[in-house]
Backbone as CSV, one residue per row, in Angstrom:
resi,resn,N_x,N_y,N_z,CA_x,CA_y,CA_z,C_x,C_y,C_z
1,UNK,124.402,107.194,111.550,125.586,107.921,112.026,126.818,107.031,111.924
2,UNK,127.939,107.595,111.521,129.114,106.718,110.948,129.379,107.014,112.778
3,UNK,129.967,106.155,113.177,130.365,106.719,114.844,131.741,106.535,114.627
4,UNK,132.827,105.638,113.978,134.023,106.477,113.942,134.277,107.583,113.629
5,UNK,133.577,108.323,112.510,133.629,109.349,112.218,133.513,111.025,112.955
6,UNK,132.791,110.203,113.571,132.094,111.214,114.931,133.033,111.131,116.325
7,UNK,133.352,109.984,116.569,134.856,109.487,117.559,135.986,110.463,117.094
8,UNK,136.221,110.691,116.168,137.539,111.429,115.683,136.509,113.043,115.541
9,UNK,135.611,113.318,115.594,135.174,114.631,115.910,135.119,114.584,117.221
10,UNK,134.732,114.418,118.164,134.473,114.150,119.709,135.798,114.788,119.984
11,UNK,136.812,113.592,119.248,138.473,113.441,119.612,139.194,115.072,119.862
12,UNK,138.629,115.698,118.315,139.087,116.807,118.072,138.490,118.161,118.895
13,UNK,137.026,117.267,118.957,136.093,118.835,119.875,136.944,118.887,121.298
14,UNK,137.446,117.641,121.856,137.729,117.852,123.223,139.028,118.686,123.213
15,UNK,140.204,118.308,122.335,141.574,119.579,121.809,140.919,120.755,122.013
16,UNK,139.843,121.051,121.373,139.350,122.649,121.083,138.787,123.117,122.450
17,UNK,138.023,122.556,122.738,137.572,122.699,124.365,138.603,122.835,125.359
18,UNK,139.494,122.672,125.555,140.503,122.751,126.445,141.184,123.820,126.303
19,UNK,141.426,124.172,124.884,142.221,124.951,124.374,141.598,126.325,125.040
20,UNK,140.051,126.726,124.729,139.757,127.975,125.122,139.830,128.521,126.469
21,UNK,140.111,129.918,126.251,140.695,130.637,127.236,139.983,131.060,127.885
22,UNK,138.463,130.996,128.342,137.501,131.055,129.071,136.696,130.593,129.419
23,UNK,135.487,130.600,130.580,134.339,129.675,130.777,133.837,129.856,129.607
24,UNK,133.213,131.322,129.354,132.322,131.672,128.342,132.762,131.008,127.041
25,UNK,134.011,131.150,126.845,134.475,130.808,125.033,134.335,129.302,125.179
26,UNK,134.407,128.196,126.699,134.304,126.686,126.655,132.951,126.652,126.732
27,UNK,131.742,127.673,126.822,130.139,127.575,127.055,129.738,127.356,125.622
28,UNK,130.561,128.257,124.865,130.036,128.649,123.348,129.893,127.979,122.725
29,UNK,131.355,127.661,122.882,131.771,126.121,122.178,130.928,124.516,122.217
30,UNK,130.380,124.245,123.604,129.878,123.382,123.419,128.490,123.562,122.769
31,UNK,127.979,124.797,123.040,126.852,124.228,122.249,126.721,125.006,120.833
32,UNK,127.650,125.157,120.207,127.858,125.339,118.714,127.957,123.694,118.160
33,UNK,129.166,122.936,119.356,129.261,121.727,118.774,128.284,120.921,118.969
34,UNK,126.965,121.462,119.825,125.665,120.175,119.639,124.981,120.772,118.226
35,UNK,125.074,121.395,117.731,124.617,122.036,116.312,125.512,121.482,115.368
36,UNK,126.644,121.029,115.447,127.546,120.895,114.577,127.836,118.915,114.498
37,UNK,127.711,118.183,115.838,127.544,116.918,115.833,126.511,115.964,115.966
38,UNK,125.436,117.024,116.381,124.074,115.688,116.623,123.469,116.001,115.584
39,UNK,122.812,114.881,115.137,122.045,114.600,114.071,120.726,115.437,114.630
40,UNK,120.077,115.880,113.935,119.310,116.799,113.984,118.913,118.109,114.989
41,UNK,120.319,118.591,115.530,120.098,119.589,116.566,120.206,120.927,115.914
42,UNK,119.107,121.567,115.812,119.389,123.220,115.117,119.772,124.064,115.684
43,UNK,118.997,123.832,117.666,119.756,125.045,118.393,119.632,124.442,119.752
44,UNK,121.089,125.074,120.661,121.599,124.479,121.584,121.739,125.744,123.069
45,UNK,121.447,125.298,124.291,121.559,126.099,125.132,122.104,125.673,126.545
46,UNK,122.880,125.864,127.754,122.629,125.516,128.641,121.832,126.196,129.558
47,UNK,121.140,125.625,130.306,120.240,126.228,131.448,120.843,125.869,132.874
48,UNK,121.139,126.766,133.561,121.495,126.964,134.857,120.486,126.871,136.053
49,UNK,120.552,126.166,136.725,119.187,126.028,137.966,119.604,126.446,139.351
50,UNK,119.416,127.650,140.102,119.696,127.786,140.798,118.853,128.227,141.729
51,UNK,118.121,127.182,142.702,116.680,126.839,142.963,115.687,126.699,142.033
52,UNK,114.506,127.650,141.806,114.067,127.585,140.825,114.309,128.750,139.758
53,UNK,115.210,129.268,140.116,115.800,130.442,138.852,116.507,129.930,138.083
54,UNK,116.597,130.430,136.676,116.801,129.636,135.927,117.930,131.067,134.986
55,UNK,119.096,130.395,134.610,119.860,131.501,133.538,120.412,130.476,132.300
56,UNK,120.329,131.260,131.167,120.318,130.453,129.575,121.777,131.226,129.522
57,UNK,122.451,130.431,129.268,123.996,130.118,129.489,124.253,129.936,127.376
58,UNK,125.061,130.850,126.385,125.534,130.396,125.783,124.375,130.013,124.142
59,UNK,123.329,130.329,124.441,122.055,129.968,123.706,122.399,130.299,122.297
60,UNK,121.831,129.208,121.335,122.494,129.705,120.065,121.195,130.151,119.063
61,UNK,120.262,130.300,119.844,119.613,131.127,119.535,118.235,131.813,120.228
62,UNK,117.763,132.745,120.007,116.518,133.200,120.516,115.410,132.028,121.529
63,UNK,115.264,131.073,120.777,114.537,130.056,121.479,114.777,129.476,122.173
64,UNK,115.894,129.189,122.413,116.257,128.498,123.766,115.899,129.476,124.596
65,UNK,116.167,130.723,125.054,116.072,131.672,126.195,114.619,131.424,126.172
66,UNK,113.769,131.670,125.105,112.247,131.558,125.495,111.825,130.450,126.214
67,UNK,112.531,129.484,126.058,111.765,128.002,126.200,112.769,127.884,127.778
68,UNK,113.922,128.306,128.153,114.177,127.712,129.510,113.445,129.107,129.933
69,UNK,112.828,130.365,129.781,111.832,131.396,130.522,110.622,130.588,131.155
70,UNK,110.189,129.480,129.653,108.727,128.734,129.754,109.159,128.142,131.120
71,UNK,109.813,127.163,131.178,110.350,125.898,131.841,110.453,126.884,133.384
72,UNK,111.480,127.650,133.616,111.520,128.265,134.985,109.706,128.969,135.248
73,UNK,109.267,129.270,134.240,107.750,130.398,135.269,106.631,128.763,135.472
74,UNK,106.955,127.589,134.314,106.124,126.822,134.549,106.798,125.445,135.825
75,UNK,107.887,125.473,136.481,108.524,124.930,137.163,109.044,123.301,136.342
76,UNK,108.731,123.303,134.786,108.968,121.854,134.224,109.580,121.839,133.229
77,UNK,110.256,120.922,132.575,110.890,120.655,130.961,111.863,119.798,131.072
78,UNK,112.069,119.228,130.091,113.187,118.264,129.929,114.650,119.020,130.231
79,UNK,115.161,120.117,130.132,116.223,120.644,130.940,115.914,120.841,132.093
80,UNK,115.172,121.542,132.541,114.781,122.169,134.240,114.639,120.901,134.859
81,UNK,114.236,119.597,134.606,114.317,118.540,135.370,115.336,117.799,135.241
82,UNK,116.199,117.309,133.971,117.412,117.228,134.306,118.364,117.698,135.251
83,UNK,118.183,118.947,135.293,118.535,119.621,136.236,118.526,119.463,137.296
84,UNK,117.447,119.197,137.485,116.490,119.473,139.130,116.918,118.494,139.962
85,UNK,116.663,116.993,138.878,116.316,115.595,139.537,117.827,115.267,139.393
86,UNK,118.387,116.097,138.741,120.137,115.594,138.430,120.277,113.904,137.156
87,UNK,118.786,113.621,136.754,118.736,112.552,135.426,119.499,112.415,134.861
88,UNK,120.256,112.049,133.870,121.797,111.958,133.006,120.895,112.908,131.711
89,UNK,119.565,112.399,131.042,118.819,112.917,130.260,117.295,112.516,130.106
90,UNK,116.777,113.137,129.218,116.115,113.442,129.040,114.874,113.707,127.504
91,UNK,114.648,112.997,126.990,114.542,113.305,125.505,112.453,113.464,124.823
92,UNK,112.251,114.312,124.485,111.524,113.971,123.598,110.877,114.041,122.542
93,UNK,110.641,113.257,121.581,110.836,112.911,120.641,109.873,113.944,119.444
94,UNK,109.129,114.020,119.840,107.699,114.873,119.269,106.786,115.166,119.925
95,UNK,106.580,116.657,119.614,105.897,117.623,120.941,104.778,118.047,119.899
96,UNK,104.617,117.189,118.693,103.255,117.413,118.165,101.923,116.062,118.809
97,UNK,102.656,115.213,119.777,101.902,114.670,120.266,101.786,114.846,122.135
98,UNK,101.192,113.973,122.878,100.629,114.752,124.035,102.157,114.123,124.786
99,UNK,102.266,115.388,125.730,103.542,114.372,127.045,102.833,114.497,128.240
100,UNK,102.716,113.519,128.662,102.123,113.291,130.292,102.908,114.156,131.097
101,UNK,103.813,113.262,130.528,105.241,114.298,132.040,105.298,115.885,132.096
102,UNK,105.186,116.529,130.936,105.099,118.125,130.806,103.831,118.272,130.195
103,UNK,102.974,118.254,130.914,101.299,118.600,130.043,101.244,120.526,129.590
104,UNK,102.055,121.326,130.730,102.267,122.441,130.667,103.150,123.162,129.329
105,UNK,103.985,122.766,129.818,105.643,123.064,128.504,105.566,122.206,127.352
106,UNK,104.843,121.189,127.596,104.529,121.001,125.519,103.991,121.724,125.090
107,UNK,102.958,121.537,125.057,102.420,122.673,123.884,102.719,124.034,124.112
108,UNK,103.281,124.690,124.933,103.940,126.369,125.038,105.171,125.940,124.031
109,UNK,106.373,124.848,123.835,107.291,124.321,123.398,107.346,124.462,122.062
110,UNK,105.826,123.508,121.642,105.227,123.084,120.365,104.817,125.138,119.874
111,UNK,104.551,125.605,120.622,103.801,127.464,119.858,105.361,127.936,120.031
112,UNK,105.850,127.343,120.297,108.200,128.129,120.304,108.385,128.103,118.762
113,UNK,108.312,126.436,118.304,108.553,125.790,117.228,109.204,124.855,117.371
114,UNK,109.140,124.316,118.226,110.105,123.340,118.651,109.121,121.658,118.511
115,UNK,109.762,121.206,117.986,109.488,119.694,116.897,110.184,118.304,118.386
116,UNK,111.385,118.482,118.370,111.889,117.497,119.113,112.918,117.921,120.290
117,UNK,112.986,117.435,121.035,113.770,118.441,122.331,114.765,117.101,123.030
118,UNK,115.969,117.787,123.729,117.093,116.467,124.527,117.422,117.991,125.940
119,UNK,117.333,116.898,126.948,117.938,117.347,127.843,119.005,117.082,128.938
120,UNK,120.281,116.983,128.846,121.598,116.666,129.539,121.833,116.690,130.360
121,UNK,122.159,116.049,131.621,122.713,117.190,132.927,124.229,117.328,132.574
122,UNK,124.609,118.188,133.062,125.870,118.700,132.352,126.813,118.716,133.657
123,UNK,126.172,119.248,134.737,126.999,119.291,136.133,126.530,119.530,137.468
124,UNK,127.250,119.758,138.346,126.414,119.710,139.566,127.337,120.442,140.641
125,UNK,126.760,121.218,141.407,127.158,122.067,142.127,126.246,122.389,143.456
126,UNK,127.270,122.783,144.613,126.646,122.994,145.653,124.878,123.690,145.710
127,UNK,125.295,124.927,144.823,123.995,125.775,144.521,123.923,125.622,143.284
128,UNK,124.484,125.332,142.492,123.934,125.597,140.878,123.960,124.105,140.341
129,UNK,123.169,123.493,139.158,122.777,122.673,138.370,122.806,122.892,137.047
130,UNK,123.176,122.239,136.047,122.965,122.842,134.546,122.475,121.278,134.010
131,UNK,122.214,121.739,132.656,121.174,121.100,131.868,121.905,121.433,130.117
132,UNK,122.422,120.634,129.595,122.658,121.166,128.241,121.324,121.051,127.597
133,UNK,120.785,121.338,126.721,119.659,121.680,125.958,119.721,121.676,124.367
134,UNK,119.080,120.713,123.707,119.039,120.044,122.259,117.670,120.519,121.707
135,UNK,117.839,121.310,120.876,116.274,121.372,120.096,116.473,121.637,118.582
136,UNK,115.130,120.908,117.975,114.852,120.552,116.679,113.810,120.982,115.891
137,UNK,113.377,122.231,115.201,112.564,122.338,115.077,111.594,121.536,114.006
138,UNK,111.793,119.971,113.941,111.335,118.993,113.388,111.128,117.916,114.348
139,UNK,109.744,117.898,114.577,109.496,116.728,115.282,109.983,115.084,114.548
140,UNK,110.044,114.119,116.140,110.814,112.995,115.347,111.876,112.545,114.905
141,UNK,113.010,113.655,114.972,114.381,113.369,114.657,115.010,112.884,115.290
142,UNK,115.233,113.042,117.146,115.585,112.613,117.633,115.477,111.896,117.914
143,UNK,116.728,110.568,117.945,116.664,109.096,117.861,117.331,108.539,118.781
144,UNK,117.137,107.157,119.196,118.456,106.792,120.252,119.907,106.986,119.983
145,UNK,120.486,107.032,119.055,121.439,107.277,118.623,122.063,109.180,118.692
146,UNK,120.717,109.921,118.126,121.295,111.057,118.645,121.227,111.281,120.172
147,UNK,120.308,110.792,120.975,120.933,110.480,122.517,122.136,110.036,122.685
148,UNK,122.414,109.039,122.421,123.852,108.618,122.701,124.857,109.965,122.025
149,UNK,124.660,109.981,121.199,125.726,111.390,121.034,125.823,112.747,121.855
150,UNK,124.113,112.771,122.293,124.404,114.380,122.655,124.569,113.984,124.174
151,UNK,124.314,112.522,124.892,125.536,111.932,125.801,126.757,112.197,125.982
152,UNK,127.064,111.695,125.224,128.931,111.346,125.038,129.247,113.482,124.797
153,UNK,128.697,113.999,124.319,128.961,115.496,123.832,128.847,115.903,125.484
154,UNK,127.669,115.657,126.035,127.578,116.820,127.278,128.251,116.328,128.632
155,UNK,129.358,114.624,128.161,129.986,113.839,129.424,131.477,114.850,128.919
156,UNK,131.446,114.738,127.552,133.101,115.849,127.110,132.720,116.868,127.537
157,UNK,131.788,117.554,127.591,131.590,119.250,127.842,131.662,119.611,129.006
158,UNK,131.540,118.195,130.177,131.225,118.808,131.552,132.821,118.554,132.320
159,UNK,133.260,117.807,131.442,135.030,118.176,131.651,135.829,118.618,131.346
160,UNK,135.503,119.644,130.123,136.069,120.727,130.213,135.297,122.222,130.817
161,UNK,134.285,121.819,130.979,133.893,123.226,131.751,134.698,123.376,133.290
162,UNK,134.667,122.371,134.155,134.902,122.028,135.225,136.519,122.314,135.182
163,UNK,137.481,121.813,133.873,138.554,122.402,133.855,138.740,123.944,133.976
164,UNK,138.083,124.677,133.092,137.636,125.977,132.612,137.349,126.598,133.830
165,UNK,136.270,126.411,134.947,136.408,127.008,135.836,137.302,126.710,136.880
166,UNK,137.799,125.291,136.986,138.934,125.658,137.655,140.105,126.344,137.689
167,UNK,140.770,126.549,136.394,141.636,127.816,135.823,141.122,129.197,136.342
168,UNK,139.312,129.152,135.873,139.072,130.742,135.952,139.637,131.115,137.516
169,UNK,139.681,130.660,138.519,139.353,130.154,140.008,140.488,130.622,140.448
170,UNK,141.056,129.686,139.778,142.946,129.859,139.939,143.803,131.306,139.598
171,UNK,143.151,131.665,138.169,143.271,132.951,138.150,142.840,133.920,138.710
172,UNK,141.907,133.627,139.288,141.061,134.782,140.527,141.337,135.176,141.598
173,UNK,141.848,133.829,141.896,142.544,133.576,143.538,144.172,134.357,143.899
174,UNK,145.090,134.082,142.395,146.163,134.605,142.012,146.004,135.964,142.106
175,UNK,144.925,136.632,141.064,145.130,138.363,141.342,144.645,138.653,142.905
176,UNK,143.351,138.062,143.174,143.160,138.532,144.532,143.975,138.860,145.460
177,UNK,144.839,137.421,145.843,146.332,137.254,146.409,147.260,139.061,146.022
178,UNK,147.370,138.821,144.716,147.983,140.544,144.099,147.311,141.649,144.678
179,UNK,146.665,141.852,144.538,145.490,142.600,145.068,145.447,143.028,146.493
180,UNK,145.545,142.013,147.286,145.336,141.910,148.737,146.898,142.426,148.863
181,UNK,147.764,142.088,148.649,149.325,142.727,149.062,149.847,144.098,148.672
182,UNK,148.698,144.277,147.453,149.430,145.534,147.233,148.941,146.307,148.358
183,UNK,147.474,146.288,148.721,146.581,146.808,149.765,147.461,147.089,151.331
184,UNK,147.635,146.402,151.377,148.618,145.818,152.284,149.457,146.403,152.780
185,UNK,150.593,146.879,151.246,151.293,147.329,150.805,151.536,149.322,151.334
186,UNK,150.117,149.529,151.024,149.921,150.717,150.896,149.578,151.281,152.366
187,UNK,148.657,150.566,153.312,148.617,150.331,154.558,150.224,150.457,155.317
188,UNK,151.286,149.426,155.125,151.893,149.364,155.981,152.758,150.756,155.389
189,UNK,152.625,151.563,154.213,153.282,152.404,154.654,152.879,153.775,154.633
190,UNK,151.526,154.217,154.454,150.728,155.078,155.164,150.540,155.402,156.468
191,UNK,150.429,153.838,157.312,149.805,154.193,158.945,151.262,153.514,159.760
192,UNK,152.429,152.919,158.414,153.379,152.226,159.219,153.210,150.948,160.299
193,UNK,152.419,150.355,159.677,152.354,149.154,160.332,153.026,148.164,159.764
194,UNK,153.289,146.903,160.632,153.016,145.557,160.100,152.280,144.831,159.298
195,UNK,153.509,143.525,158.562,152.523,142.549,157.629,151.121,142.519,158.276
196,UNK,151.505,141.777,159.799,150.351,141.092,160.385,149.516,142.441,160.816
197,UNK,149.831,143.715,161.112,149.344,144.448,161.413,148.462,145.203,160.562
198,UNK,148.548,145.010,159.320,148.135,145.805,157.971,147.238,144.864,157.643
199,UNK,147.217,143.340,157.782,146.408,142.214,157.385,144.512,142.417,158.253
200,UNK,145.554,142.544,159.307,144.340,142.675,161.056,143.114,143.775,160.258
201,UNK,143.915,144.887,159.456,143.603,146.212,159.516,141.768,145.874,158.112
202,UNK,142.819,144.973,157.324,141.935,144.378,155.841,140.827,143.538,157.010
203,UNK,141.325,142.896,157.532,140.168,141.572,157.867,139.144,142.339,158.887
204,UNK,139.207,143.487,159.657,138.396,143.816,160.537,137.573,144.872,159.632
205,UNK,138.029,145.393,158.585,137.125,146.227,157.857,135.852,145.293,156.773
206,UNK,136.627,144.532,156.695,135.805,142.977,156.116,135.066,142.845,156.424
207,UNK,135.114,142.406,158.136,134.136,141.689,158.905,133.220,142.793,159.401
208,UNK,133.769,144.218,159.554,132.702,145.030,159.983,131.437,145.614,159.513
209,UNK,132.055,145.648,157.310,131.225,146.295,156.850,131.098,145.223,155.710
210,UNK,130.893,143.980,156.500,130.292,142.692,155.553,131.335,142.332,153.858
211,UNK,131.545,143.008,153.650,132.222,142.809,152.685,133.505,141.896,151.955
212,UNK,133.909,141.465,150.942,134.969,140.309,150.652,136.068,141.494,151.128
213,UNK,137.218,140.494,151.175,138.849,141.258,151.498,139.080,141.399,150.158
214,UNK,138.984,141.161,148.940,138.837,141.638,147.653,138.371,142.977,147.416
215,UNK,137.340,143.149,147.672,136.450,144.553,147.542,137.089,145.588,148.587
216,UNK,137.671,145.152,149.957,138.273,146.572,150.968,140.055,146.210,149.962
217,UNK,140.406,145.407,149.538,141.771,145.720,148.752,141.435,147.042,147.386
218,UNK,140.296,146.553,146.727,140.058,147.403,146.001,140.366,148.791,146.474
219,UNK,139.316,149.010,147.621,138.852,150.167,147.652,140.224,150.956,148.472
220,UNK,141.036,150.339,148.928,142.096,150.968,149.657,143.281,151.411,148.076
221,UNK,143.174,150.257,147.411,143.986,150.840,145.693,143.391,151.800,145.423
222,UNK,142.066,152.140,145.186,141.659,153.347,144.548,141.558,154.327,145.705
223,UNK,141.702,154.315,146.790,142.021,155.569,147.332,143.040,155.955,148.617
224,UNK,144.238,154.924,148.325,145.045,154.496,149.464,145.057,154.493,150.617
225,UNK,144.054,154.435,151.369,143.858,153.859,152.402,142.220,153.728,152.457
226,UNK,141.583,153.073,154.069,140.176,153.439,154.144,140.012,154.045,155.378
């Protein structure tokens, strides 16, 4: 691997990553670019851990979803424990020979088609965990070197995701905010109340019938009042 060469791709993947205008379009992206920069990665996925449920985030193809299905019903794999244990990674090398550590998910791995496998932690969250996910359907390819890359790939990916949802967040919080005033809005001049009086009116319907102040703003827009 020329690694300047790959430094000035990194350089450029992180421009592009920032650039997109969504979680999903910054999900895609990264793992098109583990197909596109690691030396022998054919297909790329993230896996989401949230206890032991597991969601395939972005998969660039069919097999990944099969193989983080394997990994969540068999509780093991080089993503699901990245995950789990929060490891940086995870790698191995050829699943035509035996793995102690996954006696289960090799050979289900090895009947996928899957040759050589990498697993990332990508991020970490109160309830959720992710795992970027490297597979080869050639055992043996993966080398220390493509570790170090699909490293350095899933340390760029987990800062712009983290950007990505903080925007999404920001934008959420912004319409909600919209949302909640127009509600508000419509309240104080239906029943003629007050700011604070029209607010009281959102937060006790909230708290009564469990629901976000998002969802009773909704429902007062679509039918002006509740």
């Amino acid at each position: 691997m020329e690694w300047r060469e790959f430094a000035q791709q990194m350089a450029s993947l992180a421009r592009e990553l920032l650039a997109q205008d969504s979680v999903d379009g910054t999900l895609a992206r990264i793992t098109r670019a583990a197909t596109e920069l690691v030396e022998g990665c054919d297909e790329s996925g993230i896996l989401v851990l949230n206890g032991r449920k597991v969601r395939s985030l972005a998969p660039t193809d069919q097999l990944v979803v099969d193989s983080d299905r394997r990994q969540e019903r068999l509780g093991e794999g080089p993503c699901f424990d990245a995950a789990r244990t929060k490891e940086p990674v995870y790698r191995i090398a050829d699943f035509t020979q035996e793995q102690p550590r996954w006696r289960s998910y090799a050979p289900e791995a090895h009947a996928l088609g899957v040759g050589s496998m990498m697993g990332f932690l990508l991020y970490t969250e109160e309830e959720e965990l992710g795992a970027l996910d490297l597979y080869s359907h050639k055992p043996g390819v993966f080398t220390e070197n493509s570790e170090t890359a699909g490293w350095l790939l899933a340390s760029h990916a987990a800062v712009a995701l983290a950007s990505a949802r903080s925007h999404a967040q920001l934008e959420q919080a912004v319409a909600t905010r919209h949302l909640i005033g127009e509600a508000m809005g419509l309240l104080m001049g239906s029943r003629r109340l007050t700011e604070d009086q029209a607010f009281d009116v959102l937060r006790r319907y909230s708290q009564d019938h469990n629901i976000k102040l998002r969802e009773v703003a909704c429902l007062i827009s679509e039918r002006g009042s509740i």
